[in-house]
KEBA-923531 format. One record per atom (N, C-alpha, C): residue in three letters; x, y negated, z negated. Coordinates in steps of 0.05 Angstrom, whole numbers, plus 5000, padded with zeros to 4 digits. Example, Ala and Ser with C-alpha at 12.3 -4.5 7.8 and 13.67 -1.06 7.14 Angstrom:
ALA526451144844;ALA524650904844;ALA526450664844;SER525750454858;SER527350214857;SER525849994843;
//
This chain:
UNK588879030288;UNK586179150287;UNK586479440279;UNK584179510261;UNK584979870252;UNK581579970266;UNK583180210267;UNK580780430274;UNK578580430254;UNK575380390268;UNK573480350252;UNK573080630232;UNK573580870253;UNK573681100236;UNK575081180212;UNK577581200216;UNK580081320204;UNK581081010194;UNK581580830201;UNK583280600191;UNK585780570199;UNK587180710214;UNK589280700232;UNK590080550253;UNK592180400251;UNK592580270279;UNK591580360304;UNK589980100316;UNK588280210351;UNK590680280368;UNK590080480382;UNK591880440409;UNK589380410435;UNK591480150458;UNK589980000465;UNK587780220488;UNK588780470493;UNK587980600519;UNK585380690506;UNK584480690479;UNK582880850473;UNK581180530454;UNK582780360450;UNK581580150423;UNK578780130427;UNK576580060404;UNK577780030380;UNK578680150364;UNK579180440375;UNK580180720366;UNK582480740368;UNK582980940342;UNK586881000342;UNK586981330366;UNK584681360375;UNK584781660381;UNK582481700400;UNK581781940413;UNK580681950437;UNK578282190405;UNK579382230390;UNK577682370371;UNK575882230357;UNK578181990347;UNK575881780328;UNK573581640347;UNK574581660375;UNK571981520391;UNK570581740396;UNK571082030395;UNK568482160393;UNK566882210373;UNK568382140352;UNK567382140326;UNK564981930321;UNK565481720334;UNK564281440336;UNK561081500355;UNK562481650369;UNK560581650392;UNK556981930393;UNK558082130373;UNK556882240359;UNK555182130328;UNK555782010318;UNK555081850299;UNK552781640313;UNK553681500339;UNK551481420351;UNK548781560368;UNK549881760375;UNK547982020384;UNK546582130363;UNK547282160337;UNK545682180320;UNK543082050300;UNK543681720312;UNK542981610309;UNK543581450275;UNK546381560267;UNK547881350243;UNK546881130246;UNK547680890263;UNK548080660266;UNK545580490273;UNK543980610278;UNK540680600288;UNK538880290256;UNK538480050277;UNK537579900257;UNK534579900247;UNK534379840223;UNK531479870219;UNK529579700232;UNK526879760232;UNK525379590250;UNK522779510234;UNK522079320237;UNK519279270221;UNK517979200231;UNK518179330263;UNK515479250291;UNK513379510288;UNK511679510280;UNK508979610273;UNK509479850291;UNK509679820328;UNK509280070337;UNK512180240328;UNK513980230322;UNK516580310311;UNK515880450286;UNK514080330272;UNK513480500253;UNK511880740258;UNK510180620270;UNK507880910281;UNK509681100289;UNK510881060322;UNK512481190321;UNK513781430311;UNK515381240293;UNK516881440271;UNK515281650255;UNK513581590250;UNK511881730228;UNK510281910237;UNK509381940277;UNK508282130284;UNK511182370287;UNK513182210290;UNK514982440289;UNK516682520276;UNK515982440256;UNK516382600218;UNK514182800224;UNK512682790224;UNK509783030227;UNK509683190245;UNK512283130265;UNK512783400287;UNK513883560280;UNK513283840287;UNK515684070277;UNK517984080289;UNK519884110271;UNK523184130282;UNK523084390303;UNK523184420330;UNK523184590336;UNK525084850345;UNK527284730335;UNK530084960322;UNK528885060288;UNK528284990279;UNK526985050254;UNK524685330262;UNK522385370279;UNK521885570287;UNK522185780309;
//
């Protein structure tokens, strides 16, 4: 099995990661919402779209 990140052999204390990095790497990518599937449930859309129209508020 290789590391989903890097491609490197897993080691088992950390698998499916070769590294305690590539699983933070992994794990930020899901915090950011990378991995996030699309949805085509109506309120999911609303949703989304009232908060496209919110201000970033680090931006002001």
């Amino acid at each position: 099995m290789t590391c989903p990140v890097c491609g490197k052999a897993t080691v088992q204390r950390v698998r499916p990661f070769c590294s305690k990095r590539c699983a933070d790497v992994d794990l930020g990518r899901w915090l950011r919402g990378d991995y996030a599937l699309p949805s085509r449930d109506p309120e999911d859309i609303e949703r989304a779209a009232i908060e496209l129209d919110r201000p970033d508020p680090e931006t002001h």
